[in-house]
C-alpha positions in Angstrom: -6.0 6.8 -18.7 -7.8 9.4 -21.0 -8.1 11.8 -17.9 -4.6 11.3 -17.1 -3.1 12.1 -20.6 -5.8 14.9 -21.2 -4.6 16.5 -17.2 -0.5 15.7 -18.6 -1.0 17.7 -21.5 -2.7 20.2 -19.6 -0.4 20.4 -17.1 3.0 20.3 -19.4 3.4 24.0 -20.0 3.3 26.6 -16.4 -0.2 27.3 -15.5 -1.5 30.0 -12.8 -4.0 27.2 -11.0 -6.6 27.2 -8.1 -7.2 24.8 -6.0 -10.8 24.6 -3.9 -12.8 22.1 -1.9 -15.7 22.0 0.1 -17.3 23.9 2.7 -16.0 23.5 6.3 -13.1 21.8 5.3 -12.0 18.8 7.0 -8.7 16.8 7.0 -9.3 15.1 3.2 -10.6 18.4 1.9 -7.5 21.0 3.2 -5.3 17.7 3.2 -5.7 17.0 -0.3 -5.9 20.5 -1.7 -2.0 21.1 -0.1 -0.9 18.3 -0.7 -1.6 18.8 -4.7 -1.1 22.1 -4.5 2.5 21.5 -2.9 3.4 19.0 -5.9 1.8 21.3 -9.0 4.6 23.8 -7.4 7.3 21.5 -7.7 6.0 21.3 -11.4 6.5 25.0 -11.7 3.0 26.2 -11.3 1.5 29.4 -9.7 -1.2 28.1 -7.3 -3.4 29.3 -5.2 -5.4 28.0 -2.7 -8.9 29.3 -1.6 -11.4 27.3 0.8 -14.8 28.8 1.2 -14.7 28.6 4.5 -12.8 28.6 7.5 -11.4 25.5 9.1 -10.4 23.8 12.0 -7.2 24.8 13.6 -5.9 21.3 14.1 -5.3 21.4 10.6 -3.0 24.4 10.7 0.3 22.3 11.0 -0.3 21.4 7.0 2.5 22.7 4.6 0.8 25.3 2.7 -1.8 26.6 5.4 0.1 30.0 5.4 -0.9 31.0 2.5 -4.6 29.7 2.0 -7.2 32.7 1.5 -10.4 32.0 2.8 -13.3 33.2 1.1 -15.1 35.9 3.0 -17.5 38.9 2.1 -14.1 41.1 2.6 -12.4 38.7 0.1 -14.7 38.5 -2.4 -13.1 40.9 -5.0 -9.9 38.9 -4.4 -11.7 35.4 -5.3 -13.5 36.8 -8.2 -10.1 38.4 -9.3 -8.1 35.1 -9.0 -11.0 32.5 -10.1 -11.4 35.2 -13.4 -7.4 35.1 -13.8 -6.7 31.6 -13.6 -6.1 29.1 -16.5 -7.2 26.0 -14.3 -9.4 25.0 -11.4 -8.7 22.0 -9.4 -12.1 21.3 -7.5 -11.1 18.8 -4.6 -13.7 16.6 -2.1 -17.0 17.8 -3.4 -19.3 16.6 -6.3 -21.6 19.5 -6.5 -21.4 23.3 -7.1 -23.5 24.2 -4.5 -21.6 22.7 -2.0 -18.7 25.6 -2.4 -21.2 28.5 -1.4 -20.6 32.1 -2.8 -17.6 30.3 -4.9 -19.7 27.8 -6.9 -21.1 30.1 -9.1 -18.4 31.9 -10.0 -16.5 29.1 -10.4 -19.1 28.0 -12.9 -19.0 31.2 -15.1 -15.3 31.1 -15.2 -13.0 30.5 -18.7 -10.8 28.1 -16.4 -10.4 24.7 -17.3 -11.7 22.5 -14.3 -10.6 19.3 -13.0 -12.7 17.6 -10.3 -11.0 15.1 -8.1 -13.7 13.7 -5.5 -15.1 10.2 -4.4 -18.7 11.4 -3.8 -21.7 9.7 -5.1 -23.7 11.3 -8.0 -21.4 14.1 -9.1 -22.1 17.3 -11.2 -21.4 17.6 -14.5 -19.3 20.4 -14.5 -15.3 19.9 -15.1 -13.6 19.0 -18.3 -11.3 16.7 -16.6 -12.9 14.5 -13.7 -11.5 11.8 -11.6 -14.8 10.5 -9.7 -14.5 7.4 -7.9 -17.3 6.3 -5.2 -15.0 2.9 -4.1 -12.4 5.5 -3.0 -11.7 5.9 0.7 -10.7 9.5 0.4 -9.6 12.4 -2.0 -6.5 12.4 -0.8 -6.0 8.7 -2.1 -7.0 9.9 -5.4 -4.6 12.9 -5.4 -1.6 10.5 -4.7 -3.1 8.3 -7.3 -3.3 10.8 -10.1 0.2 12.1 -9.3 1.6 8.9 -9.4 0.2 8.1 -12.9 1.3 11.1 -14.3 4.8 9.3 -13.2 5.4 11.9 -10.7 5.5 9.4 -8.0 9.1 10.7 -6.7 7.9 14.5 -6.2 5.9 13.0 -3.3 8.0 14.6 -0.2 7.5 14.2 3.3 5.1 17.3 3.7 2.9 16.2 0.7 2.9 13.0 1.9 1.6 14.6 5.6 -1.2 16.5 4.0 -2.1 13.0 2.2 -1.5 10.4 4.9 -4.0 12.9 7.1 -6.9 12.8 4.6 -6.4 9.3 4.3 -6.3 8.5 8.0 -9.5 10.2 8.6 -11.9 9.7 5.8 -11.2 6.5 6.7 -11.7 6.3 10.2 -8.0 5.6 11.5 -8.3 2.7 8.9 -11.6 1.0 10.1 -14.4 1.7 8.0 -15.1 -0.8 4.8 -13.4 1.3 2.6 -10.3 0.6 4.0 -9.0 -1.3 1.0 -6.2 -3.1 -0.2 -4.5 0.2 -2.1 -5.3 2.4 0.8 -2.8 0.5 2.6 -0.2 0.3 0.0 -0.6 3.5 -0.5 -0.2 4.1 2.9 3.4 2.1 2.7 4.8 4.2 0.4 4.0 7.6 2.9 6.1 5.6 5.4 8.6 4.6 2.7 9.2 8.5 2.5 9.0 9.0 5.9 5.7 10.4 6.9 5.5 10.3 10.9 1.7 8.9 11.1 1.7 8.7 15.0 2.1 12.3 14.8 -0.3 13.3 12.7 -2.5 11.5 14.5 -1.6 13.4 17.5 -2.1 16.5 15.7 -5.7 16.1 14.7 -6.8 13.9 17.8 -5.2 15.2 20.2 -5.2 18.6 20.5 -8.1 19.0 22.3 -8.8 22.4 24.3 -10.7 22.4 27.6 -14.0 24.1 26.4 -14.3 21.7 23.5 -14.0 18.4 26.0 -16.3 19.8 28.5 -18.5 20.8 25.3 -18.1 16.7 24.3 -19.2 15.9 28.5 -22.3 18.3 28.4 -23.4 16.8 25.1 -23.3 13.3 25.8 -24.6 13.6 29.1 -27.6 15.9 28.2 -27.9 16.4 24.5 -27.7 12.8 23.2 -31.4 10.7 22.5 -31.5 6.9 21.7 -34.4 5.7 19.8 -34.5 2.2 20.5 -37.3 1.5 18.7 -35.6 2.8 15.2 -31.5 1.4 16.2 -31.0 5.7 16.2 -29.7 8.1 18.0 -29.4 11.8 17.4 -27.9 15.2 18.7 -29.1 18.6 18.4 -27.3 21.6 19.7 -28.7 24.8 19.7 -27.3 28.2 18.6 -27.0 29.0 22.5 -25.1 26.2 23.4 -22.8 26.7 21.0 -22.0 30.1 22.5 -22.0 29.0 25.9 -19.2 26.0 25.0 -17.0 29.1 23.1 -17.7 26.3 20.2 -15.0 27.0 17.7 -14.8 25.0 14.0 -14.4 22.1 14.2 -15.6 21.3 17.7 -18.5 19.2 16.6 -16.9 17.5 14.4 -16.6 13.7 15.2 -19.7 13.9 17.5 -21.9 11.9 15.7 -19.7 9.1 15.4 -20.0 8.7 19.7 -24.1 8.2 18.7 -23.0 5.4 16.0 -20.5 3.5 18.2 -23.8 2.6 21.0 -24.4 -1.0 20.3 -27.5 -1.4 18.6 -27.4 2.0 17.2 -27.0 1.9 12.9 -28.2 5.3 12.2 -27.1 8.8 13.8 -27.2 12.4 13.1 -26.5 15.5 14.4 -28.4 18.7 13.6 -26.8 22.0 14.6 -28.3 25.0 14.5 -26.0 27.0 13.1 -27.4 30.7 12.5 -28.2 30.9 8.9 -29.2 27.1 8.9 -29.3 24.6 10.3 -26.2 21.8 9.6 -27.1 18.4 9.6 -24.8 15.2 10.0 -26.2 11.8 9.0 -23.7 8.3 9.4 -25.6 4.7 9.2 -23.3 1.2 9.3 -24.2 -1.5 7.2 -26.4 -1.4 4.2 -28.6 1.6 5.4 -27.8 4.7 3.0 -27.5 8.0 4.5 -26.8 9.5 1.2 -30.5 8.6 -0.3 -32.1 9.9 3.2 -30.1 13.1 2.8 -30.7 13.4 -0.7 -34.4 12.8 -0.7 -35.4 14.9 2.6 -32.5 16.8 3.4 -30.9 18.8 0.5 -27.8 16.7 1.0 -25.8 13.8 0.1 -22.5 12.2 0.5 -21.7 8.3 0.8 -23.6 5.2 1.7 -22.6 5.2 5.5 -21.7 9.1 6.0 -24.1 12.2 4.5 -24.8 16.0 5.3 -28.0 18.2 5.0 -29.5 21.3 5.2 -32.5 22.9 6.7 -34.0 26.0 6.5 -36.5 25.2 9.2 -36.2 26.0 13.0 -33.9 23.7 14.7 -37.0 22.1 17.0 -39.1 21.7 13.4 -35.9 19.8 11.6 -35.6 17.5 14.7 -39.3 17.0 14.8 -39.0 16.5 10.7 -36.3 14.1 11.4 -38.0 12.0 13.9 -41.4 11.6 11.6 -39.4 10.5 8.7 -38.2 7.0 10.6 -41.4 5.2 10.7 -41.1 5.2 7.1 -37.4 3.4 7.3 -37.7 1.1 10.1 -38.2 -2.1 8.9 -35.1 -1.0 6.8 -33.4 0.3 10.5 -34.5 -2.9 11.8 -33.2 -5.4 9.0 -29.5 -3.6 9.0 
């Protein structure tokens, strides 16, 4: 309750506020910053909203998405300008500076007072304000959780409630994976209470596939996937080139290494993109294997228990080749889950 009161009295008075969140933004990261930034307007605040990165256009149909700026080397004066303007950062779906890119430093050097909202593990000690919880299935659930106990429960409309319901749905896994708890779901009531359209959001994000992206999904499955028996893993890797020749667009990838969880016998996947500059890497385990600790230790990453990311600076062959040494260390572990 001290956060709250110290983010109320922060908050009583008009503020011009930014919002931010992570890198590649996905549906709990854009999700969540909207659907704040659409209730800190009702309050009377100037906001802005800057992502450092572009984002999938599934995600357009949020209220809000209009008028996001996304940081770019042609931007950069503006996000200086605004970040050096503002009298409060909100810093949404990420527990770590460095995972904002160019932003995070200048964040960092900035007069603002910042409030972190995020349900990583092992966060940064860098806001004033911070609402950190691990146990929460998404941002997004504690956005609607500090809005409501600042008693603003009733500002919740049916577009913030879409932005919300949408992180929800996905950090979650369309409500299957063990954070799915008890509050999720009565949280989830009270978006339907307001009338928040859930098969359609659904639809939105899941649905809207285009024709280069599902032949991308056959060609990767059919010739890109590899099942190590011997470790319960399996793993992707998808070069530069292939990328170009799928017209791969954000988002595209996304999801992928969940099809190398779901095998049966499989408890630990990645994915390792070459992506240009580096080399993206997406780690998800089931059970009691953590993906965070193998991201953190070898990878430069981090994240949850049962979903991580990483870096490498390496050639895509080395950091599969890396990878693939590292589990002989872990399989009695891989084999135990």
């Amino acid at each position: 309750m001290h956060n709250i009161a110290a983010l109320t009295e922060l908050l009583k008075n008009p503020k011009q506020i930014l919002i931010t969140t992570h890198h590649k933004p996905d549906a709990d990261a854009l999700g969540s910053s909207l659907g704040l930034a659409g209730y800190l307007k009702k309050r009377g605040h100037q906001v802005t909203v800057i992502t450092p990165s572009d984002y999938p256009d599934f995600l357009n149909w949020m209220a809000g998405n209009e008028d996001v700026i996304i940081y770019s080397p042609e931007s950069d004066a503006l996000v200086q300008k605004i970040i050096n303007q503002v009298d409060v950062i909100f810093c949404l779906d990420f527990s770590a500076l460095s995972r904002i890119n160019e932003m995070g430093e200048y964040i960092r050097q900035a007069k603002a007072t910042k409030v972190l909202i995020d349900h990583h593990l092992q966060p940064e000690d860098f806001a004033e304000i911070a609402f950190s919880d691990t146990s929460a299935a998404a941002t997004a659930e504690l956005v609607f959780e500090v809005i409501r106990d600042m008693g603003d429960q009733e500002l919740i409309d049916v577009k913030i409630g879409e932005c919300l319901y949408a992180g929800i749905m996905t950090d979650t896994g369309s409500f299957r994976h063990p954070s799915t708890s008890r509050n999720v779901h009565l949280i989830i009531a009270e978006l339907l209470h307001i009338g928040v359209n859930t098969s359609n959001i659904h639809r939105l994000i899941y649905d809207s596939h285009t024709e280069s992206r599902l032949r991308f999904l056959g060609y990767v499955l059919k010739d890109k996937l590899t099942v190590l028996r011997e470790f319960r893993t399996a793993y992707i890797a998808i070069s530069g080139a292939e990328l170009k020749e799928y017209d791969s667009k954000t988002g595209d990838t996304e999801g992928l290494v969940n099809f190398a969880l779901s095998m049966e016998g499989v408890v630990f996947a990645a994915v390792i993109i070459d992506r240009g500059n580096a080399v993206k890497i997406s780690f998800r385990s089931v059970g009691n294997f953590s993906v965070n600790d193998f991201a953190r230790q070898h990878f430069d990453g981090g994240g949850h228990r049962n979903a991580a990311g990483g870096i490498s600076y390496a050639p895509l062959d080395d950091t599969v080749r890396k990878f693939i040494s590292l589990l002989p260390e872990y399989k009695d572990q891989l084999l135990e889950n």
